[in-house]
C-alpha positions as CSV (number, residue, x, y, z in Angstrom):
1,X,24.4,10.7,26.4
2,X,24.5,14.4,25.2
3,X,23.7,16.9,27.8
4,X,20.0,16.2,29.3
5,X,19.2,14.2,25.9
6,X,20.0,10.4,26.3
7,X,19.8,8.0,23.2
8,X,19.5,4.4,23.1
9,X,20.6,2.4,20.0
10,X,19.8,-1.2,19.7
11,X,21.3,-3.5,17.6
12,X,20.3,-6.8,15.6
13,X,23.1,-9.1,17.0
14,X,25.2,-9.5,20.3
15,X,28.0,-6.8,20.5
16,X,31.5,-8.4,20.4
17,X,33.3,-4.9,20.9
18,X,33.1,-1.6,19.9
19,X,36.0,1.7,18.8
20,X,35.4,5.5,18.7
21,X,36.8,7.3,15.6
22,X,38.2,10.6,16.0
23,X,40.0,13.1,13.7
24,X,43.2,12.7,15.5
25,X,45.2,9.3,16.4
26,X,46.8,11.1,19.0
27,X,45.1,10.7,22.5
28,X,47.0,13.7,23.9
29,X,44.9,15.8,21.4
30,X,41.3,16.7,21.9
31,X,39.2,14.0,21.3
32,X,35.7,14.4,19.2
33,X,34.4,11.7,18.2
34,X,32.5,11.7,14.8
35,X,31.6,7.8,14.5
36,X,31.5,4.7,16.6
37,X,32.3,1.0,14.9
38,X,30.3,-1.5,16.4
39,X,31.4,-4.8,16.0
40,X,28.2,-7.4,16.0
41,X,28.5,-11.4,15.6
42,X,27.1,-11.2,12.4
43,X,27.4,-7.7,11.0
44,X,29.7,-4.7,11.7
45,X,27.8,-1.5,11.8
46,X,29.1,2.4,12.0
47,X,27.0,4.9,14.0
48,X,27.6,8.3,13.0
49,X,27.5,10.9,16.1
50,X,27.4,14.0,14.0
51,X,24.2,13.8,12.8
52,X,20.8,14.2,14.2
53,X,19.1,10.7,15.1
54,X,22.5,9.3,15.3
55,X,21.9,7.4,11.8
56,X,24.5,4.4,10.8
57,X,26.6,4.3,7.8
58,X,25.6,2.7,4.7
59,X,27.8,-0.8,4.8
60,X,29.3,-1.0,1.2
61,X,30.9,-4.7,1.9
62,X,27.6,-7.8,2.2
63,X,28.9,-9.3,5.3
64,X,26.0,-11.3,5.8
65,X,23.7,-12.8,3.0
66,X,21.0,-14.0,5.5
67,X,19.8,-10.7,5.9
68,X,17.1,-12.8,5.6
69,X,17.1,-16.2,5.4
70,X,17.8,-17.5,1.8
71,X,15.1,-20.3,0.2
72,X,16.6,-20.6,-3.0
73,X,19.3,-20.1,-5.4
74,X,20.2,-19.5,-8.9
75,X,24.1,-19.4,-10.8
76,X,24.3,-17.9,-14.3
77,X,27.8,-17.5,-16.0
78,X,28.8,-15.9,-19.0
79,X,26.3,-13.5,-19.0
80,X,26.1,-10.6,-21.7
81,X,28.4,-7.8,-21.0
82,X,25.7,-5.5,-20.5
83,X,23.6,-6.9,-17.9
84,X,25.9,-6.4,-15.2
85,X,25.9,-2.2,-15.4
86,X,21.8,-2.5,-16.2
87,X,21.3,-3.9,-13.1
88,X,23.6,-1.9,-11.6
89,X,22.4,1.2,-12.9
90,X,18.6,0.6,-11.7
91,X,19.8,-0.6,-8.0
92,X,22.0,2.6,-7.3
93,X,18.8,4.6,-7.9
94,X,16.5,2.6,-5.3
95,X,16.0,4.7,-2.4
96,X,18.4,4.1,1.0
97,X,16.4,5.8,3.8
98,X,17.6,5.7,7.5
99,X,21.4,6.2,6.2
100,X,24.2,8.8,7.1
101,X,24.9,11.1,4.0
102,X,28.4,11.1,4.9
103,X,30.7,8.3,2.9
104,X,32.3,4.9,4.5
105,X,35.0,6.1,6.9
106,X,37.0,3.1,6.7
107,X,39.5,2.6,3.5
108,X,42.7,0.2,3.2
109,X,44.1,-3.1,1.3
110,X,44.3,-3.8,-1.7
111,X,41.5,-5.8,-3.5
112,X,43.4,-7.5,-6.7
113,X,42.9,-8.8,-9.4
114,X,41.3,-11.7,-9.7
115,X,38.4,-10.7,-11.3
116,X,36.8,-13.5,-13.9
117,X,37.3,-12.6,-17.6
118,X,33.2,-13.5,-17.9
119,X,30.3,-11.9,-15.9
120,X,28.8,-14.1,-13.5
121,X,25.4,-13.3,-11.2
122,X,24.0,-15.2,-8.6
123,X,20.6,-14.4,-7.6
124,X,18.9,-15.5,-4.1
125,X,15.2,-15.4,-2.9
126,X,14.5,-14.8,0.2
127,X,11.8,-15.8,3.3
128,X,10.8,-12.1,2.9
129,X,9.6,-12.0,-0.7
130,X,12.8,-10.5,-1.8
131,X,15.1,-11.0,-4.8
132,X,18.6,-10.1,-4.9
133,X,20.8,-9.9,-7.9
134,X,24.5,-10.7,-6.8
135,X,27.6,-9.6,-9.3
136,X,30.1,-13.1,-8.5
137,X,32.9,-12.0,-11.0
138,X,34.8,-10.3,-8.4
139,X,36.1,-11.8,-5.2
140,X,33.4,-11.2,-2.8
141,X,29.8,-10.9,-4.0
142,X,28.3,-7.4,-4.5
143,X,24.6,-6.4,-4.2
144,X,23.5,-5.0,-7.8
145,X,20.3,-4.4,-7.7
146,X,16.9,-5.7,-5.0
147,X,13.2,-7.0,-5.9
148,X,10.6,-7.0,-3.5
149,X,7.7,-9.8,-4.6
150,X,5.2,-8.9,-1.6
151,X,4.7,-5.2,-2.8
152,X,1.9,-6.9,-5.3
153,X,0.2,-8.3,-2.4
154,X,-1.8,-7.0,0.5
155,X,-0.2,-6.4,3.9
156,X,-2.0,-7.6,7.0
157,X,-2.8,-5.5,9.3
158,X,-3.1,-7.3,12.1
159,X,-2.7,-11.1,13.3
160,X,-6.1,-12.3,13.0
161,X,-6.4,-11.1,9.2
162,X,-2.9,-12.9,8.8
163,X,-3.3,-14.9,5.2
164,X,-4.6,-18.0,5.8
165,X,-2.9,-20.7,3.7
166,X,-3.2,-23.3,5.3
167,X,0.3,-24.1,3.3
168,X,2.8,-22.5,5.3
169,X,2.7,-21.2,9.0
170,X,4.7,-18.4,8.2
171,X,6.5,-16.4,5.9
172,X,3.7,-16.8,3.1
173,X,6.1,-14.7,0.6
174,X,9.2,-16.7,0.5
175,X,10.8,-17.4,-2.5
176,X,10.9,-21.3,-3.5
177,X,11.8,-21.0,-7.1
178,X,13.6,-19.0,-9.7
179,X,13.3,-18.8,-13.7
180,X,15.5,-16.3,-15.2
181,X,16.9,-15.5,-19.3
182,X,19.9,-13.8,-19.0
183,X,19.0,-12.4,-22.8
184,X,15.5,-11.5,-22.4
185,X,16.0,-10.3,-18.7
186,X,12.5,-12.0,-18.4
187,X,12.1,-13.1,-14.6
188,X,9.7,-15.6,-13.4
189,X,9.2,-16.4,-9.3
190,X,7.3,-18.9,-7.7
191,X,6.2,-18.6,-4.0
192,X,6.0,-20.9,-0.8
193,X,2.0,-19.7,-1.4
194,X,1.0,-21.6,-5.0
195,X,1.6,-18.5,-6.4
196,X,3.7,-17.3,-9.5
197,X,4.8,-13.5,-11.1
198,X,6.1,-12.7,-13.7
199,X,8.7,-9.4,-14.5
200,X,9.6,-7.4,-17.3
201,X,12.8,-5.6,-17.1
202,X,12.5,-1.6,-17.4
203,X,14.3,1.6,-17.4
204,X,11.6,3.4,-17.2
205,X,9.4,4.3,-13.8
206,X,5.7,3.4,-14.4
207,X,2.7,3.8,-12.5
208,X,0.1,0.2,-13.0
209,X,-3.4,1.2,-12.3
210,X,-4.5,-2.6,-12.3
211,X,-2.7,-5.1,-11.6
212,X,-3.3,-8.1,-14.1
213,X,-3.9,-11.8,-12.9
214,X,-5.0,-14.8,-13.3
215,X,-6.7,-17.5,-11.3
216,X,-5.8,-21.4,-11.7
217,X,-7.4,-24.4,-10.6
218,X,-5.4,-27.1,-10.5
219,X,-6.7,-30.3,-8.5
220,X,-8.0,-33.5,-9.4
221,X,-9.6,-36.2,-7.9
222,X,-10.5,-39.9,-8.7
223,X,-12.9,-41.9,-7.5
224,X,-11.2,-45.3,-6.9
225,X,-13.1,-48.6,-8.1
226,X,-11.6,-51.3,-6.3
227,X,-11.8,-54.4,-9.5
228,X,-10.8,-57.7,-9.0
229,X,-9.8,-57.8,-12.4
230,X,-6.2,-56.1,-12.0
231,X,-6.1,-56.0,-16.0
232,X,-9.9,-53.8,-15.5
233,X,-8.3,-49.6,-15.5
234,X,-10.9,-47.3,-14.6
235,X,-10.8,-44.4,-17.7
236,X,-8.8,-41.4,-17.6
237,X,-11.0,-38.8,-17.5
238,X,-10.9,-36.5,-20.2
239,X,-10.7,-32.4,-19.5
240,X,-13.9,-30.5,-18.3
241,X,-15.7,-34.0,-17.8
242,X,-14.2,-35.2,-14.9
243,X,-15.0,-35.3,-11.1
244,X,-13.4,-31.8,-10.6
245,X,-13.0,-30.2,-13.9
246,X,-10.3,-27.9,-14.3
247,X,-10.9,-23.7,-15.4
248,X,-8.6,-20.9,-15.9
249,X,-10.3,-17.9,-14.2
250,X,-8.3,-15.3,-15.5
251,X,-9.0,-11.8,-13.2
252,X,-8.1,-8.2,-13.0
253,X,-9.3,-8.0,-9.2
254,X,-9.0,-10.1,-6.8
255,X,-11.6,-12.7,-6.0
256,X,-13.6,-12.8,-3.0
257,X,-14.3,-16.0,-0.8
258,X,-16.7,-17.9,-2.3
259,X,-18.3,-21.2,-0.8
260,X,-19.9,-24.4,-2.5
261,X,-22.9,-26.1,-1.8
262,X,-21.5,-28.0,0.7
263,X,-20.1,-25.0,2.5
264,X,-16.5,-26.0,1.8
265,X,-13.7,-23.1,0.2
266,X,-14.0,-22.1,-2.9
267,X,-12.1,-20.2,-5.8
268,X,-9.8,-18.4,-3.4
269,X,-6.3,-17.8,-3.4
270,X,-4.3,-17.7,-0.8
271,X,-2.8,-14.0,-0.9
272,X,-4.8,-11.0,-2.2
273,X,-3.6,-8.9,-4.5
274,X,-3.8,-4.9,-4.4
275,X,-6.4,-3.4,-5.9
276,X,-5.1,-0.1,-5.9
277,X,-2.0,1.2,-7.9
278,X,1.2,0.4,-7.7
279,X,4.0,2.6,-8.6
280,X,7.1,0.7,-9.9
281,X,10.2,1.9,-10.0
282,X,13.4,1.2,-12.9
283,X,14.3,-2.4,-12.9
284,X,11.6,-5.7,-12.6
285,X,8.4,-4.5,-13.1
286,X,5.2,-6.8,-12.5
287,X,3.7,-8.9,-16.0
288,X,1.5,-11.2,-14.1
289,X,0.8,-13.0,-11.3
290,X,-1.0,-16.2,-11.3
291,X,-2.2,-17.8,-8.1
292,X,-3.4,-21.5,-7.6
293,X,-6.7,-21.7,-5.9
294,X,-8.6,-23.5,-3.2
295,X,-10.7,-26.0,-5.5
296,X,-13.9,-28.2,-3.1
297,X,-12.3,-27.3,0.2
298,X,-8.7,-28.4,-1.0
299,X,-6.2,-25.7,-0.1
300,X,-3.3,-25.8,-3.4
301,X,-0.5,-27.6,-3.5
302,X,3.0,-25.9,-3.4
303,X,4.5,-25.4,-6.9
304,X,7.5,-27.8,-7.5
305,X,8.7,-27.1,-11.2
306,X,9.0,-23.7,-13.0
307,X,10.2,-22.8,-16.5
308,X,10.1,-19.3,-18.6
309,X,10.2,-19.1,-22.4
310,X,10.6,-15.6,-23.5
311,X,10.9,-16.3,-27.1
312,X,7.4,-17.7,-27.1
313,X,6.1,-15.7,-24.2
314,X,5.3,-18.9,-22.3
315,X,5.6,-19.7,-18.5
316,X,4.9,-23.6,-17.3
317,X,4.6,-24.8,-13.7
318,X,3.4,-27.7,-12.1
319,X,2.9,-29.2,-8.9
320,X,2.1,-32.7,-7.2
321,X,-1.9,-31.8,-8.8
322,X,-0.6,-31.3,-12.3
323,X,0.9,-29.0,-14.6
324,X,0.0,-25.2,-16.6
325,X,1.3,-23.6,-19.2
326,X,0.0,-19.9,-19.5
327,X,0.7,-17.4,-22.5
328,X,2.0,-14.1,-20.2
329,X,1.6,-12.0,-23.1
330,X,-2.1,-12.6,-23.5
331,X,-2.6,-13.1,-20.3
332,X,-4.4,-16.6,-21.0
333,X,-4.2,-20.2,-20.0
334,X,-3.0,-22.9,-22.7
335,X,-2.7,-26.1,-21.2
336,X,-4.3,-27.0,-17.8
337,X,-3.5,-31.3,-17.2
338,X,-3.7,-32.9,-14.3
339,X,-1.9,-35.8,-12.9
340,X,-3.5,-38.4,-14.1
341,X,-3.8,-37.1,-17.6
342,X,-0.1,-37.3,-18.2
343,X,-0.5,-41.6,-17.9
344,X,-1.7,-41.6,-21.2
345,X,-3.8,-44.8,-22.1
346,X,-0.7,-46.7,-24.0
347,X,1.5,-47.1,-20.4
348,X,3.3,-50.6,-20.6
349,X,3.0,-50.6,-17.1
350,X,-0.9,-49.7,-16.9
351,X,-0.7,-48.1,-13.4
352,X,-3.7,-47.3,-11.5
353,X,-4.3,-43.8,-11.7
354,X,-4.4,-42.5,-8.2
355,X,-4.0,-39.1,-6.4
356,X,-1.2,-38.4,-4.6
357,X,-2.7,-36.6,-1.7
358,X,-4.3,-40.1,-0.5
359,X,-1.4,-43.3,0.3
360,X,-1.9,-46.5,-1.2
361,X,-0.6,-50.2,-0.8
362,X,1.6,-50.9,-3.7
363,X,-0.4,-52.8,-6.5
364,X,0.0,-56.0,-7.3
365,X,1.5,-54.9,-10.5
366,X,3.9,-53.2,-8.6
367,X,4.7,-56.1,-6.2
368,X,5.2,-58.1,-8.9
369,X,7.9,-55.9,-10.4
370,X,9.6,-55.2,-7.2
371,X,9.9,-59.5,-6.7
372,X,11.4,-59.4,-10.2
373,X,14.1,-57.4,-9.4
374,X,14.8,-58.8,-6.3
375,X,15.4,-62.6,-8.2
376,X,17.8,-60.6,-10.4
377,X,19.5,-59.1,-7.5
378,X,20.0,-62.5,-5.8
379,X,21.0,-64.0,-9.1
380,X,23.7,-62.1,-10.3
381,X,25.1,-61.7,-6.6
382,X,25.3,-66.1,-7.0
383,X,26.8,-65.5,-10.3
384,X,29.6,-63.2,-8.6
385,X,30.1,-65.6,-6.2
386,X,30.5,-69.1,-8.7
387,X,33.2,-66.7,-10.6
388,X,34.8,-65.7,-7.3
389,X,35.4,-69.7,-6.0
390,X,36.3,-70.9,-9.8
391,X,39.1,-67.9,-9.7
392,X,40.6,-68.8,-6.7
C-alpha cells in the first residue's frame, strides 16, 4: 500500500517468509525500503519497490529446474571449447521482459574452484515445448541459452479448438526425445504429438516466410489368415502394394482435414503449423518439421527412437508402426518401412507377422520355445543339486 494506490502481488508457491531491504542496517535510521525478498517453497523471488508496477528481480541462481516439468534429458561431456560461449552469447541476447533494470542486490560466498577441466552441457525438454541448454562444468548448473518448439505451431485460442490428438490429454508440445552433435550444433526434437523438427544453429536473426514440412504416413496393417498349417506364413507385403501403403507427402502448408470414403480421418496431423512468418532470433533456428499423420481413421503412434546424422544430412525415427529416414537437406523421404517389413523372409524363427496395436495368444512356435527353456531351467537346477549332495 502507497497512499490511495494498493497493489497486490501474487506469487507461484506458498510463502515461507519474507525481509525488507533498506540502505541502512541500522533500524534507528530512516528506513526506505528499496526491495522485498520473498522466500517461496520452491523459489526465492526479489520484488523491487522503486519502480513502477513493482517488477521482480531477474534471479541469476536456477533454483528450480521444473520450471516446468522436465520429460527428458540429455548429458554431453567433453564438448568443444567453443560451444559453451556460442550458446551463451545467443541466450544473453533473448529478450527478459517483466524484469527490474536494476542488478541482483544480494552478493556473498565464495564460489571455488571446482570447475571441470572439460565443458560439459546438459540439456532438458520440457512439458511446455521448451529446450534448455544447461553449462554442468561448474558447481551448480547455469541456463545458457532457451528454445521454444511450439513457436512453429499454432496456438489455440480457445478450449474447443484445443488440438485434438487423441495421443495425449494435455500438454501436446512436450518434449520426449532429444538428438543433438555437439560438432555440427545440428538439433533434432521429437514431441509427445508424432511430431519431429529439426534446427540449424545461427548467429544471425532471420525472418522464414514459409515454414517447410513434411507429412509421413506411417501405419500398417495385416490382415490375419488363421492356417492350420503353422509352417503356412502369409507374405510380407512388399511397399506401395500392401493393405495400407505407405507415402511421404512432403508440404509447405499445412494440410487440411481430409476424410475417406468411409468417413473415417484422413492425412491429418495432429498440430498445425503457422502459415504465416516466423521471425527467428540468433541461436536454433527451424530446418524442418515432420509430422506423423492420421492414416484410415488411426490417430499416429508416439515416436520411440530418434537419431541425427549431420554428416550425411540424415534424421531417422521410428515408432511401434515402423521406421523413416528423411534427407533434411532436401527436404525428402528415403526410406519409409513398416513393422513387418523389418522380419525379412529368412527369420529362423518365422514369426507371424502381426501388428502391435491388436494382442495375440502366443503362437505355438512361441510356446514351443518358451517349454524349451523351461526343461533347461529345470535341468540345470537338478544338475546343481546332484553336485551339491555329491560335495557334501
Amino acid at each position: 500500500m502507497h497512499g490511495k494506490s494498493t497493489a497486490v502481488l501474487e506469487m507461484d508457491y506458498s510463502i515461507v517468509d519474507f525481509l525488507t531491504l533498506c540502505e541502512t542496517p541500522y533500524p534507528n535510521d530512516f528506513q526506505e525500503p528499496y526491495a522485498v525478498v520473498v522466500l517461496l517453497e520452491k523459489d526465492l523471488v526479489l520484488i523491487d519497490l522503486a519502480q513502477n508496477g513493482y517488477p521482480i528481480f531477474e534471479n541469476p541462481y536456477p533454483l528450480s529446474i521444473h520450471e516446468s516439468p522436465v520429460t527428458c534429458c540429455e548429458y554431453f561431456a567433453d564438448c568443444p571449447v567453443d560451444l559453451i560461449p556460442a550458446l551463451y552469447s545467443v541466450g544473453a541476447r533473448q529478450k527478459r521482459q517483466g524484469y527490474s533494470k536494476k542488478e541482483w542486490p544480494i552478493n556473498g560466498g565464495n564460489w571455488g574452484l571446482a570447475a571441470q577441466s572439460y565443458p560439459e552441457i546438459i540439456i532438458t525438454g520440457h512439458a511446455d515445448g521448451s529446450i534448455k541448454f544447461w553449462d554442468a562444468s561448474a558447481i551448480t548448473l547455469q541456463v545458457l541459452y532457451k528454445l521454444k518448439t511450439s513457436k512453429v505451431f499454432e496456438k489455440s485460442r480457445n478450449k474447443d479448438d484445443r488440438p485434438s490428438t487423441d495421443i495425449v490429454d494435455e500438454d501436446p508440445y512436450a518434449i520426449q526425445i532429444i538428438s543433438w552433435c555437439a560438432e555440427s550444433r545440428m538439433l533434432c526434437i521429437a514431441g509427445v504429438s508424432a511430431h519431429v523438427i529439426v534446427y540449424r544453429f545461427s548467429k544471425q536473426e532471420i525472418t522464414t516466410e514459409v515454414i517447410p514440412m513434411l507429412e509421413v504416413r506411417l501405419l500398417y496393417e495385416i490382415n490375419y489368415i488363421e492356417s492350420p498349417d503353422p509352417d503356412q506364413v502369409p507374405p510380407l507385403p512388399t511397399p506401395g502394394t500392401g493393405p495400407n501403403p505407405q507415402s511421404i507427402v512432403p508440404q509447405s502448408h499445412p494440410s487440411t482435414s481430409s476424410s475417406s470414403s468411409d468417413g473415417l480421418r484422413d492425412n491429418v496431423p495432429c498440430l498445425k503449423v503457422k502459415n504465416s512468418s516466423l521471425k527467428e532470433s540468433p541461436g536454433y533456428q527451424v530446418e524442418l518439421v515432420i509430422q506423423l499423420v492420421w492414416v484410415c481413421g488411426e490417430p499416429p503412434q508416439q515416436i520411440t527412437s530418434l537419431a541425427i546424422n549431420s554428416a550425411y544430412g540424415l534424421v531417422v525415427f521410428g515408432n511401434c508402426n515402423g521406421i523413416a529416414m528423411v534427407d533434411y537437406l532436401q527436404k525428402t523421404t528415403l526410406l519409409n518401412l513398416g513393422t513387418v517389413e523389418l522380419y525379412g523372409s529368412n527369420d529362423p524363427y518365422r514369426r507371424e507377422p502381426r501388428s502391435p496395436r491388436k494382442s495375440r495368444q502366443p503362437s505355438g512356435g512361441m510356446l514351443a520355445v518358451a517349454s524349451c527353456i523351461c526343461g533347461l531351467s529345470s535341468l540345470y537346477s537338478e544338475s546343481v543339486k546332484k553336485l551339491r549332495t555329491s560335495y557334501i
